[in-house]
OpenMM code with the backbone's topology and positions (N, CA, C; nanometers):
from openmm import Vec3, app, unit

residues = "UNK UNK UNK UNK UNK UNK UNK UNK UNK UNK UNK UNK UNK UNK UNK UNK UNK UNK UNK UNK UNK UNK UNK UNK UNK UNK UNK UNK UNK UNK UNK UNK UNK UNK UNK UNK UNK UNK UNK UNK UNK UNK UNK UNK UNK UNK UNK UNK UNK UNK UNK UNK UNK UNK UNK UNK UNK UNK UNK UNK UNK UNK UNK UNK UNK UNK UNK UNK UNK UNK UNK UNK UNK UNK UNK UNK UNK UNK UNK UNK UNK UNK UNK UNK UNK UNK UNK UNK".split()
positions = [
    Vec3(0.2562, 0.5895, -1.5027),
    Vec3(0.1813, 0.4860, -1.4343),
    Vec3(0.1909, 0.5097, -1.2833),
    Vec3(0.1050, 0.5018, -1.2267),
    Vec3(0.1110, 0.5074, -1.0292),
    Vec3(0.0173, 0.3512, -0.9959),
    Vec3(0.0615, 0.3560, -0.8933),
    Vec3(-0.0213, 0.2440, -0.8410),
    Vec3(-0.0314, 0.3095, -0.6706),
    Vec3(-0.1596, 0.2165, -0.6258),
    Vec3(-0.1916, 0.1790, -0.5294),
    Vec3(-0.1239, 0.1057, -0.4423),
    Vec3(-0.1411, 0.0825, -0.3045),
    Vec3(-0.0298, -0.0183, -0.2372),
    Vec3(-0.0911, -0.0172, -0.1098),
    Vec3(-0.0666, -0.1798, -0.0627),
    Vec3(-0.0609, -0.1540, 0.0796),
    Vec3(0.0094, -0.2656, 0.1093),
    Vec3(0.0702, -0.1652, 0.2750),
    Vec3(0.1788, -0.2294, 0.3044),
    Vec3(0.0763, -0.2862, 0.4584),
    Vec3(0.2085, -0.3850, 0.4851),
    Vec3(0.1578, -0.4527, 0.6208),
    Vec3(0.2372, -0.4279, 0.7288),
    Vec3(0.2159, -0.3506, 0.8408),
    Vec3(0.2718, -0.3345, 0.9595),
    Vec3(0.3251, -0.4627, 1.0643),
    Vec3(0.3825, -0.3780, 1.1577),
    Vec3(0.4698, -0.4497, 1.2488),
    Vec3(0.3085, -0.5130, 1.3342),
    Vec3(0.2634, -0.4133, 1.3819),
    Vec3(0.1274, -0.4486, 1.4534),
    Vec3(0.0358, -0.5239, 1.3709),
    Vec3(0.0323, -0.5842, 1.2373),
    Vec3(-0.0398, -0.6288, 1.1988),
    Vec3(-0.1495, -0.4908, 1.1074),
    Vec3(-0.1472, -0.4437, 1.1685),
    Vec3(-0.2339, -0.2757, 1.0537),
    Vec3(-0.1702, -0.3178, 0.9173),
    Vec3(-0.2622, -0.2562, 0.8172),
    Vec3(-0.2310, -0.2287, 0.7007),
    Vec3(-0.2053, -0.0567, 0.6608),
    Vec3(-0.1201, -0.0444, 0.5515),
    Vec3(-0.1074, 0.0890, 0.4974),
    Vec3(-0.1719, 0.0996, 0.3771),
    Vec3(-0.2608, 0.2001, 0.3254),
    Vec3(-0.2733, 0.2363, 0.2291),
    Vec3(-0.2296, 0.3627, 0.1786),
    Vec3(-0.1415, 0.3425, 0.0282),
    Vec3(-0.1219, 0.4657, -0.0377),
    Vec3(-0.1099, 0.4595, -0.2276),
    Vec3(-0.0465, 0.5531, -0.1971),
    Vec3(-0.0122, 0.5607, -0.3731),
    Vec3(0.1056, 0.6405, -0.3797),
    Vec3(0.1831, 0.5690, -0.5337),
    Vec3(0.3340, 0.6255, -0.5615),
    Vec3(0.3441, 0.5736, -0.7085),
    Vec3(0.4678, 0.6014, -0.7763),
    Vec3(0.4702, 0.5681, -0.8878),
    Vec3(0.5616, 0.5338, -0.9054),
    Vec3(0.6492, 0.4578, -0.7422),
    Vec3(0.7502, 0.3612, -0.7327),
    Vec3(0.6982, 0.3042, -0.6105),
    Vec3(0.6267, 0.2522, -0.5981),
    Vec3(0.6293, 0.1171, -0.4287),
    Vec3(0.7180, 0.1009, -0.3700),
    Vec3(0.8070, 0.0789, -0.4582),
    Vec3(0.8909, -0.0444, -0.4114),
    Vec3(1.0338, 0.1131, -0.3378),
    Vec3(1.0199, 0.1988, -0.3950),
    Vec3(1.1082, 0.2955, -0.3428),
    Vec3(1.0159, 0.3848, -0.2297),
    Vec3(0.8895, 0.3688, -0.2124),
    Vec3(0.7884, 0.4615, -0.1359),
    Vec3(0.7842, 0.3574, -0.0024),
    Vec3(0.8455, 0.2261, 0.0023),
    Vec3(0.8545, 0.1449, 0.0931),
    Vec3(0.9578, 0.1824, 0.1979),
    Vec3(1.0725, 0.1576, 0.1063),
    Vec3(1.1789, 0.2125, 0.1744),
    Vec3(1.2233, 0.3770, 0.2580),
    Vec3(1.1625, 0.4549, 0.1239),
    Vec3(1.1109, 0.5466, 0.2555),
    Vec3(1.0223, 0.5965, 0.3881),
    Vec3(0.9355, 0.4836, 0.3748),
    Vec3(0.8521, 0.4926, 0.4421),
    Vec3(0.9180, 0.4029, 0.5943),
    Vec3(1.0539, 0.2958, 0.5447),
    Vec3(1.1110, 0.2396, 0.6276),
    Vec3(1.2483, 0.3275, 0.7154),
    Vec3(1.2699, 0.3875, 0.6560),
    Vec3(1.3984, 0.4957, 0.6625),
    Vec3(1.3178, 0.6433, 0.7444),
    Vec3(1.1891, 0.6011, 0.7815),
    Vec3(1.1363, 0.7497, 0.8385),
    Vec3(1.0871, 0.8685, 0.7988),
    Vec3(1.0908, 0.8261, 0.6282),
    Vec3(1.0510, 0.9802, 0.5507),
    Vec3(0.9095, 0.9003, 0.5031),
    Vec3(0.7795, 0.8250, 0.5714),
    Vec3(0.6978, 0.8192, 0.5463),
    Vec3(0.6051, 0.8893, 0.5822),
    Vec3(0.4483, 0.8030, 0.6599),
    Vec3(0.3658, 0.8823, 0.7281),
    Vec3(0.3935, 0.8724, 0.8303),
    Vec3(0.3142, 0.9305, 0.9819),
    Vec3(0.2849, 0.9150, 1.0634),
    Vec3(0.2877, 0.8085, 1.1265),
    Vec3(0.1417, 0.7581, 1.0262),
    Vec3(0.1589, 0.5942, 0.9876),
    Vec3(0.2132, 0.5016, 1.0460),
    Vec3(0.2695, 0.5049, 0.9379),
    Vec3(0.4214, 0.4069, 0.9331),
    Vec3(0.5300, 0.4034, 1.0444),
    Vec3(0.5002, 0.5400, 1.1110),
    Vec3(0.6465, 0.5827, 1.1848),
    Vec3(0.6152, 0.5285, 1.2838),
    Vec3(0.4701, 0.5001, 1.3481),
    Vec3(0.4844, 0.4794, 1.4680),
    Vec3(0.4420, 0.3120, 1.4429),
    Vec3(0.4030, 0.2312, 1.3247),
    Vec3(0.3714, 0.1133, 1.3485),
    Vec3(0.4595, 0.0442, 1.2537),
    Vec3(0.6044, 0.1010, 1.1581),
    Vec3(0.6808, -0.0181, 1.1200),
    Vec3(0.6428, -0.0742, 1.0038),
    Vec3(0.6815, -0.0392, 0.8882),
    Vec3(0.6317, -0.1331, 0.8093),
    Vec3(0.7203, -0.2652, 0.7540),
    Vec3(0.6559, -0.3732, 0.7395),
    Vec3(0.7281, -0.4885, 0.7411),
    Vec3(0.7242, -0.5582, 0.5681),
    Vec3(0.6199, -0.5154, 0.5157),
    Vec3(0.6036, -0.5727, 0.3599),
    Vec3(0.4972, -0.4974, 0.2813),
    Vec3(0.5639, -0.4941, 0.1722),
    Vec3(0.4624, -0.4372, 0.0740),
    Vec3(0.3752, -0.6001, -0.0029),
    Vec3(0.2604, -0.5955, 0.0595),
    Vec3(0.2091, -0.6865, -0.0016),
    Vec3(0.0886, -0.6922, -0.0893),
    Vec3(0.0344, -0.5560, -0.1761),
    Vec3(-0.0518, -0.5912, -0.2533),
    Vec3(-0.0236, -0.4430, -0.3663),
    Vec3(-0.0384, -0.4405, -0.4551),
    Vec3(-0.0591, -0.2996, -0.5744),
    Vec3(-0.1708, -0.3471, -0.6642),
    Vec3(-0.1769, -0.2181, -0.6957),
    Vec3(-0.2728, -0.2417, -0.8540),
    Vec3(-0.2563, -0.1130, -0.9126),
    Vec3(-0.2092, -0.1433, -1.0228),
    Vec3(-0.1794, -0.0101, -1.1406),
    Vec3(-0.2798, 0.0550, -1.1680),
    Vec3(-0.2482, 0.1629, -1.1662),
    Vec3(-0.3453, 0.2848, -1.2738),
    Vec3(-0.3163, 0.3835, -1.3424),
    Vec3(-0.3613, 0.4032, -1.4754),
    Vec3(-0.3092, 0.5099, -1.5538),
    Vec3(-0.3244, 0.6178, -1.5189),
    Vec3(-0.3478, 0.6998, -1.4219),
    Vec3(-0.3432, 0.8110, -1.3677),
    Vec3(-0.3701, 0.8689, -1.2266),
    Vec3(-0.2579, 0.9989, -1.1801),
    Vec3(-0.2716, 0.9577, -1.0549),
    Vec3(-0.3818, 1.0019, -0.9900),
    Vec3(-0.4669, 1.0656, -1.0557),
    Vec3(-0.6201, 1.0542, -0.9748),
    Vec3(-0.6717, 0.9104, -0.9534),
    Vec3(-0.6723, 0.8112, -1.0665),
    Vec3(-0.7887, 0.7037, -1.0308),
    Vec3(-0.6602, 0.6367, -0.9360),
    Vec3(-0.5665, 0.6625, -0.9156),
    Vec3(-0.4609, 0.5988, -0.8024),
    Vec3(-0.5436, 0.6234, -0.6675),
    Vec3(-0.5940, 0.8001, -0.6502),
    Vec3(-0.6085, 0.8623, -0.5319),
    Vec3(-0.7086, 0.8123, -0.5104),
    Vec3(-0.8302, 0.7910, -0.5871),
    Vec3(-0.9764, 0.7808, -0.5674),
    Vec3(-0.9447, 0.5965, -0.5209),
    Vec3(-0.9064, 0.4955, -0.5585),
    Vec3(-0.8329, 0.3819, -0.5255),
    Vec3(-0.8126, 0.4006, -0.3846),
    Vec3(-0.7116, 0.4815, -0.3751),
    Vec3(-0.6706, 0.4896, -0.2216),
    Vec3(-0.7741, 0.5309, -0.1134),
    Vec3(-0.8406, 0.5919, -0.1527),
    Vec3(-0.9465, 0.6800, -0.0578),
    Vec3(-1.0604, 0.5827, -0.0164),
    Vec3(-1.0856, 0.4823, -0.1338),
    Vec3(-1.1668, 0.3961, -0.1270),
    Vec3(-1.1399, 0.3076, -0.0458),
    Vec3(-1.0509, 0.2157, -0.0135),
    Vec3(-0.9447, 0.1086, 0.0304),
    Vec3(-0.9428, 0.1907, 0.2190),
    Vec3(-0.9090, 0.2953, 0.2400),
    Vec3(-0.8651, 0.3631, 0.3312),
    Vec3(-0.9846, 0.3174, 0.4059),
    Vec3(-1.1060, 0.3508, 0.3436),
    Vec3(-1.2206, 0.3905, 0.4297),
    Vec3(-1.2988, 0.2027, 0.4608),
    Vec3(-1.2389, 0.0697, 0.4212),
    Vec3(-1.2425, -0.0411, 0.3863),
    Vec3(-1.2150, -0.1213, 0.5772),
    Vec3(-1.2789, -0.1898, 0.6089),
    Vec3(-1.2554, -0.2304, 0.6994),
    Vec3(-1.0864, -0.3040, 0.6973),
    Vec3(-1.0694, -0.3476, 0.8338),
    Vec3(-0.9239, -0.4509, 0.8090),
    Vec3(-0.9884, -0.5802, 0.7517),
    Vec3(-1.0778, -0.6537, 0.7648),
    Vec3(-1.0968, -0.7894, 0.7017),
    Vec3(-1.1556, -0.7753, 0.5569),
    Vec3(-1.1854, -0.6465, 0.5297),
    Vec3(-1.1705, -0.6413, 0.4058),
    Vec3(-1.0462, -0.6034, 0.3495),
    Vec3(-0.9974, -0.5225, 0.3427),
    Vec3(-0.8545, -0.5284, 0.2930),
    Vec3(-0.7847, -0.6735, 0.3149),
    Vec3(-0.7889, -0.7643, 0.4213),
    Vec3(-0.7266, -0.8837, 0.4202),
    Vec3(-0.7948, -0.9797, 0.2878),
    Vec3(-0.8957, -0.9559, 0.3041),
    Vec3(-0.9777, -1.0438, 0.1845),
    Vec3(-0.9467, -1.0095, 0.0632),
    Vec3(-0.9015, -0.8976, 0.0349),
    Vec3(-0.8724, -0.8554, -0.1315),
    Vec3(-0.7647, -0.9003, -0.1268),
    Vec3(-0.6424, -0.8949, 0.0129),
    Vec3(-0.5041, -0.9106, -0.0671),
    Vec3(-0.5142, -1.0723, -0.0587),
    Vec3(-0.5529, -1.1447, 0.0436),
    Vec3(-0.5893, -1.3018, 0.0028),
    Vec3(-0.6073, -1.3382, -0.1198),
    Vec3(-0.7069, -1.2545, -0.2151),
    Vec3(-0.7412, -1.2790, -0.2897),
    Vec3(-0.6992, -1.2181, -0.4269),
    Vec3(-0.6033, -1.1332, -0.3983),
    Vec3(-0.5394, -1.0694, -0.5566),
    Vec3(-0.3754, -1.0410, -0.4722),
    Vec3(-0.3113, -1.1068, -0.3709),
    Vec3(-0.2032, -1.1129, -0.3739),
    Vec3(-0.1304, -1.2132, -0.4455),
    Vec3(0.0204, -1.1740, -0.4924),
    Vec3(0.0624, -1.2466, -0.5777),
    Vec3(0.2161, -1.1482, -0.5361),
    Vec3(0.2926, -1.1954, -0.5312),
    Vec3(0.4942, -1.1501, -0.5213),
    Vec3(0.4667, -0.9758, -0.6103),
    Vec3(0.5613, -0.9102, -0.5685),
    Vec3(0.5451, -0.7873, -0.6012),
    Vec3(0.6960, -0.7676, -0.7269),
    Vec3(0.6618, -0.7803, -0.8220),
    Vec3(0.7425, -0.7862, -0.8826),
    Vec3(0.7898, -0.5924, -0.9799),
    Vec3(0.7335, -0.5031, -0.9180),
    Vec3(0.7128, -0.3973, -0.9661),
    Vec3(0.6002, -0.3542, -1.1096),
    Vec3(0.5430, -0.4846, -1.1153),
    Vec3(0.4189, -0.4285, -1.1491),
    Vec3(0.2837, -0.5000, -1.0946),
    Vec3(0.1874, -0.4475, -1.0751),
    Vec3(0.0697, -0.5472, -1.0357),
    Vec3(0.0108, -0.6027, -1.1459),
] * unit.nanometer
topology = app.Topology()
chain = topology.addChain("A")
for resn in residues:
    res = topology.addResidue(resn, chain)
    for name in ("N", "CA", "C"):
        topology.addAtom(name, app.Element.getBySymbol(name[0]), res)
């Protein structure tokens, strides 16, 4: 199983990615072994996933989301956020 994810920055930015642990792709991403990203804007919460059975429709997910304005991404996780309990 992989999922999708995005996290929410110090600046308010969002992250988008994919892993087939979040909740451990967070922490590295907090510890400095993330992206770029992350390194220079902080990430503060993982606040949205959605599962997928494979890690292509994960990637194609991500690629999609990436290219997504910020008030759209705010509007999906408004609207399909819910506590991250390690699964979406």
């Amino acid at each position: 199983m992989f999922f999708c994810y995005i996290l929410e920055c110090a600046d308010g930015s969002y992250y988008v990615g994919v892993s087939d642990d979040p909740q451990r792709r967070v922490e590295e991403h907090n510890q400095g072994r993330g992206s770029n990203w992350t390194a220079a804007r902080r990430p503060l919460k993982l606040i949205w996933t959605e599962e997928h059975p494979t890690l292509a429709s994960a990637r194609k997910r991500e690629n999609q989301l990436k290219r997504w304005s910020h008030a759209n991404k705010a509007k999906l996780i408004g609207v399909s956020h819910r506590p991250h309990s390690g699964r979406a």
